[in-house]
C-alpha positions in Angstrom: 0.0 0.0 0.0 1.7 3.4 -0.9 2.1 6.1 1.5 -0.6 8.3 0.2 -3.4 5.6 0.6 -2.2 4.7 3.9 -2.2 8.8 4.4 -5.6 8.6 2.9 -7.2 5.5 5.6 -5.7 7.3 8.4 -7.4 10.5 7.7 -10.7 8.6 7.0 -10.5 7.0 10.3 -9.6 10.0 12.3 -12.8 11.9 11.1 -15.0 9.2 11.8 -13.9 9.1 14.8 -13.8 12.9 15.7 -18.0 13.0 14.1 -18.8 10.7 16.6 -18.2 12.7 19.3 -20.4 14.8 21.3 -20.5 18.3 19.3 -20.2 21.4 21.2 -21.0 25.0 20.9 -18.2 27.4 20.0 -17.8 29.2 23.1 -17.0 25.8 24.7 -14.2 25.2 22.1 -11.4 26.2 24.5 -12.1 24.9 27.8 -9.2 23.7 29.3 -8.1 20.4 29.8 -10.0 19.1 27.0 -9.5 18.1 23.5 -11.7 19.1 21.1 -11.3 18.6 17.1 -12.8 21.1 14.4 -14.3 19.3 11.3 -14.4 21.4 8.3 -17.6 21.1 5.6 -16.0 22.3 2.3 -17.9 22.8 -0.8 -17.2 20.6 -3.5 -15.6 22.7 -5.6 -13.8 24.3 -2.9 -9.5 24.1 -3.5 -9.4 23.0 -0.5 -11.5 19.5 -0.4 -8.7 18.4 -2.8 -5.8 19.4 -1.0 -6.4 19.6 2.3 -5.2 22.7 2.9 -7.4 25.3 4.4 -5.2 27.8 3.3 -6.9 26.8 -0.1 -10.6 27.5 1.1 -12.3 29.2 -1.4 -15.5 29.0 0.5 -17.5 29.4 3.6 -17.0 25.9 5.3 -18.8 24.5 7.7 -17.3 24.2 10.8 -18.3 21.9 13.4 -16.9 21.0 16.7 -16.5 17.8 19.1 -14.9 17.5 22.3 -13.0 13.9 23.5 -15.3 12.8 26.3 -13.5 13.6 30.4 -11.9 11.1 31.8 
């Protein structure tokens, strides 16, 4: 399996995970002691689905967030 697949499963497996957490408001975002991933929504046309890079957003993503449950 080349390196870019294997790029490509982990990145697959990390958002699944990080969706199914509990989301949380945006206010909540920093709390500390906590982890808490962003998800980005792009558009399909948007640079940046491609390269995953949001320095290549062309457009108004959707932004969700999910916190790691406390231990």
């Amino acid at each position: 399996m080349s390196l870019e697949r294997k790029m490509l499963r982990m990145r697959a497996q990390l958002l699944k995970h990080a969706k199914s957490l509990p989301q949380i408001p945006f206010d909540q975002v920093q709390k500390p002691g906590t982890v808490t991933h962003a998800i980005f929504a792009h558009d399909a046309a948007c640079r940046a689905a491609r390269t995953h890079r949001l320095t290549d957003c062309s457009c108004a993503a959707d932004v969700s967030f999910h916190r790691e449950p406390a231990e």
